[in-house]
C-alpha positions as CSV (number, residue, x, y, z in Angstrom):
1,X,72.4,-38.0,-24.2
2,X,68.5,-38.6,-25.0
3,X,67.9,-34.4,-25.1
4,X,71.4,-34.6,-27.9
5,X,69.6,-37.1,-29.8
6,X,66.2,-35.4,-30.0
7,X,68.0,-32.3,-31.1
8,X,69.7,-34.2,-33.6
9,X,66.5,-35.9,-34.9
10,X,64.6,-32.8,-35.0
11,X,67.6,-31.3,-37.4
12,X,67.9,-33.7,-39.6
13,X,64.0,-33.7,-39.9
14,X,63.8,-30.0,-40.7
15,X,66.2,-30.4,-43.1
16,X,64.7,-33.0,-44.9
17,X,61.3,-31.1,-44.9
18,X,63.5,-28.3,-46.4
19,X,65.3,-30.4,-49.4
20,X,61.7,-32.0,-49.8
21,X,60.4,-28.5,-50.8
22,X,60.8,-28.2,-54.5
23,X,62.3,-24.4,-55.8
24,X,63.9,-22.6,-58.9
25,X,67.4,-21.7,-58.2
26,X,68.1,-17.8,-59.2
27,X,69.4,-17.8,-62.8
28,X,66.0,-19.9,-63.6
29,X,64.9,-18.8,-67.5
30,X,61.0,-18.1,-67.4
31,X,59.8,-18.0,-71.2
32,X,56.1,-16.1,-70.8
33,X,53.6,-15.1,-73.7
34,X,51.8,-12.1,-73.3
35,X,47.9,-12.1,-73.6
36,X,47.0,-8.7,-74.5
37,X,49.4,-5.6,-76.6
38,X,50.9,-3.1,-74.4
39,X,50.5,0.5,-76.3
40,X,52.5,3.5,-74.3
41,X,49.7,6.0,-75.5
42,X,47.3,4.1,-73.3
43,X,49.9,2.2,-70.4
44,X,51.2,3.8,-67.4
45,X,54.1,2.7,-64.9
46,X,52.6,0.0,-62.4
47,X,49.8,-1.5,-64.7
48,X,49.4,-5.3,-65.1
49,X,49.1,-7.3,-68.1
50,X,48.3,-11.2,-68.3
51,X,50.4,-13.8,-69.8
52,X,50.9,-17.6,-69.6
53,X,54.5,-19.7,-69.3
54,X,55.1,-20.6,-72.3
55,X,57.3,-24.1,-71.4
56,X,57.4,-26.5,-68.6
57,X,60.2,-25.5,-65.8
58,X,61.5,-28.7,-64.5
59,X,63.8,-29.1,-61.4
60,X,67.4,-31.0,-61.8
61,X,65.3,-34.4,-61.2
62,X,62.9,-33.6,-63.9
63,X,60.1,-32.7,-62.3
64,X,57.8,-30.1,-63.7
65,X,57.2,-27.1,-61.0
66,X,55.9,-24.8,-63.1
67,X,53.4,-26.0,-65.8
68,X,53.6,-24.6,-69.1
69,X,50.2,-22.5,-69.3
70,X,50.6,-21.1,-65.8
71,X,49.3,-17.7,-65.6
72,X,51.5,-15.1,-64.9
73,X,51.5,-11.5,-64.3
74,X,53.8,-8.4,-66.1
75,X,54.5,-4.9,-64.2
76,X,54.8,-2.0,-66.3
77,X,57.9,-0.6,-64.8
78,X,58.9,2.1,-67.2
79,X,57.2,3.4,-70.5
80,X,57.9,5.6,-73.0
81,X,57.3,6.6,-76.3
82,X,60.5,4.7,-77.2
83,X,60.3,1.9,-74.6
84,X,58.4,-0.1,-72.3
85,X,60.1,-1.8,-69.3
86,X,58.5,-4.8,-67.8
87,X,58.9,-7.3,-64.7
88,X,57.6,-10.4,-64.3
89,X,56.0,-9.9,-60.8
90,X,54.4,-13.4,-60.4
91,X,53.4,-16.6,-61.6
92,X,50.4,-19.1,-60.8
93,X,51.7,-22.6,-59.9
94,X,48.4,-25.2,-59.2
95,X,46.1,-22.2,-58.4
96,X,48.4,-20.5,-56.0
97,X,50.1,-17.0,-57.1
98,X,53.7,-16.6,-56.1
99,X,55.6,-13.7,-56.1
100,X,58.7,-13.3,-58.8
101,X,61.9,-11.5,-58.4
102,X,63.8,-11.4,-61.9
103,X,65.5,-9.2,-63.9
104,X,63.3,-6.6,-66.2
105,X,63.0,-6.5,-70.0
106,X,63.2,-3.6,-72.1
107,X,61.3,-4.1,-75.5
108,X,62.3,-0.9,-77.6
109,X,60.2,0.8,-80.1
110,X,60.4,-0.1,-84.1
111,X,60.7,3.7,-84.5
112,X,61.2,4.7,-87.6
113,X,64.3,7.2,-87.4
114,X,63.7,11.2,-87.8
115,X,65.6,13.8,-90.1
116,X,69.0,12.6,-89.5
117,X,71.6,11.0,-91.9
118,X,70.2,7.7,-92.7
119,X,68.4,5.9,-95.6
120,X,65.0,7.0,-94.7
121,X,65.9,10.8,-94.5
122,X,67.7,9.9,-98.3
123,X,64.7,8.7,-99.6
124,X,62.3,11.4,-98.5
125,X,64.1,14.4,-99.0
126,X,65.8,12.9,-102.2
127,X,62.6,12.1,-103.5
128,X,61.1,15.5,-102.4
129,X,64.1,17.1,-104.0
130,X,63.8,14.7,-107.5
131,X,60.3,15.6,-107.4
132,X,60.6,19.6,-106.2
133,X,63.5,19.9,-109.3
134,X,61.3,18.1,-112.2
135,X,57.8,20.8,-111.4
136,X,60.2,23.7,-111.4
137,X,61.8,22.9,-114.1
138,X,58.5,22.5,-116.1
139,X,57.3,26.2,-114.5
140,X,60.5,28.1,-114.0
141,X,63.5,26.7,-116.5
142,X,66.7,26.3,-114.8
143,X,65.7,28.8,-111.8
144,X,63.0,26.9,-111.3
145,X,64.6,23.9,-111.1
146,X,67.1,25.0,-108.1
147,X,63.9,26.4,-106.2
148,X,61.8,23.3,-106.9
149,X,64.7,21.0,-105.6
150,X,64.9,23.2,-102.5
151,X,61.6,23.3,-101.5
152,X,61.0,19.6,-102.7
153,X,63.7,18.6,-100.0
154,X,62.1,20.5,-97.2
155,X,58.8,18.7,-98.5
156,X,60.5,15.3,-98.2
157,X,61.8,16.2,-94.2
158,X,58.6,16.9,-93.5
159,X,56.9,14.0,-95.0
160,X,59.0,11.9,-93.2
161,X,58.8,13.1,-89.8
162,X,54.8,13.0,-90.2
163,X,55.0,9.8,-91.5
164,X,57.2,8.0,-88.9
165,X,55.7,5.8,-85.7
166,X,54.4,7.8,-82.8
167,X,54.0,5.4,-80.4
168,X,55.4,1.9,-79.1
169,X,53.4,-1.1,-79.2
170,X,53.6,-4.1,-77.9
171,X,51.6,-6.9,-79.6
172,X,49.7,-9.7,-77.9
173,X,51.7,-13.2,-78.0
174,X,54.7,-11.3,-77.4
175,X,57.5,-14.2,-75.8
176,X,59.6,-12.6,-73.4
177,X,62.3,-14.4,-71.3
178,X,63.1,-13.2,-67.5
179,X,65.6,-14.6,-65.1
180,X,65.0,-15.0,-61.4
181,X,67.0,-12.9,-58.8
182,X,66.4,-15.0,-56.3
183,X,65.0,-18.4,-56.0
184,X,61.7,-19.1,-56.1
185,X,60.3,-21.4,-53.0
186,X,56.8,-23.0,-53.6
């Protein structure tokens, strides 16, 4: 009976040192800032970038586990011209690192959209076209005018596909939110 109780007492003690260690559930929102800009002409899949936690994560009793300032770190995933993919792979808590699994974010490009049928493409190659019609009308009468309108309209396509973004950027200060996968045990 002594042996049973020791066993028992043991038990109950491990599980109390395991409710006593404080955790984030999985489904935990982590709000982080990033420190520097991430530009895909100079970022490649598996570089790290800085950030900090933007707010206090606090357990059910209230109790702030992660600090707001913590440092964390981002993990370039995926990037693109069009998009950079990142995941929060671990956070700082009281000068110890731990590491995170959550779900990635996907910041898309503000790309400005090619020859296609939308409202940029109107206003280039109608403007080109406006413009391309008024000189050949001045030069070349009413011949001139078709031709000028013509050529004004290729001008405009082409304006606009030199004039649209080339690459995706990523500025510094940047909030992103990530969710944990699995809980995180400090």
């Amino acid at each position: 009976m002594t042996q049973q109780l020791r066993i028992f007492a043991a038990t109950i003690g491990l599980a109390v040192l395991g409710l006593a260690r404080s955790f984030l559930p999985a489904g935990t929102a982590v709000v982080v800032r990033t420190n520097s800009p991430i530009d895909s002409k100079t970022t490649g899949t598996g570089q790290v970038f800085s950030a900090v936690v933007v707010h206090d994560i606090t357990d059910h009793h209230g109790n702030v586990l992660v600090p707001k300032g913590s440092n964390a770190h981002l993990a370039v995933k995926h990037i693109s011209k069009e998009q950079v993919t990142l995941d929060l792979a671990s956070i700082t808590i009281r000068g110890k690192q731990f590491p995170v699994i959550c779900d990635s974010q996907t910041l898309y490009g503000d790309r400005k959209a090619g020859v296609g049928k939308n409202k940029r493409t109107a206003k280039f190659v109608g403007g080109g076209a406006l413009f391309g019609t008024a000189v050949g009308a001045i030069a070349g009468g009413g011949a001139g005018a078709a031709i000028g309108a013509i050529s004004g309209g290729a001008g405009g396509a082409a304006a606009q596909e030199l004039t649209k973004e080339k690459a995706l950027k990523v500025p510094a200060e940047t909030q992103l939110t990530f969710r944990l996968v699995q809980p995180l045990i400090k």
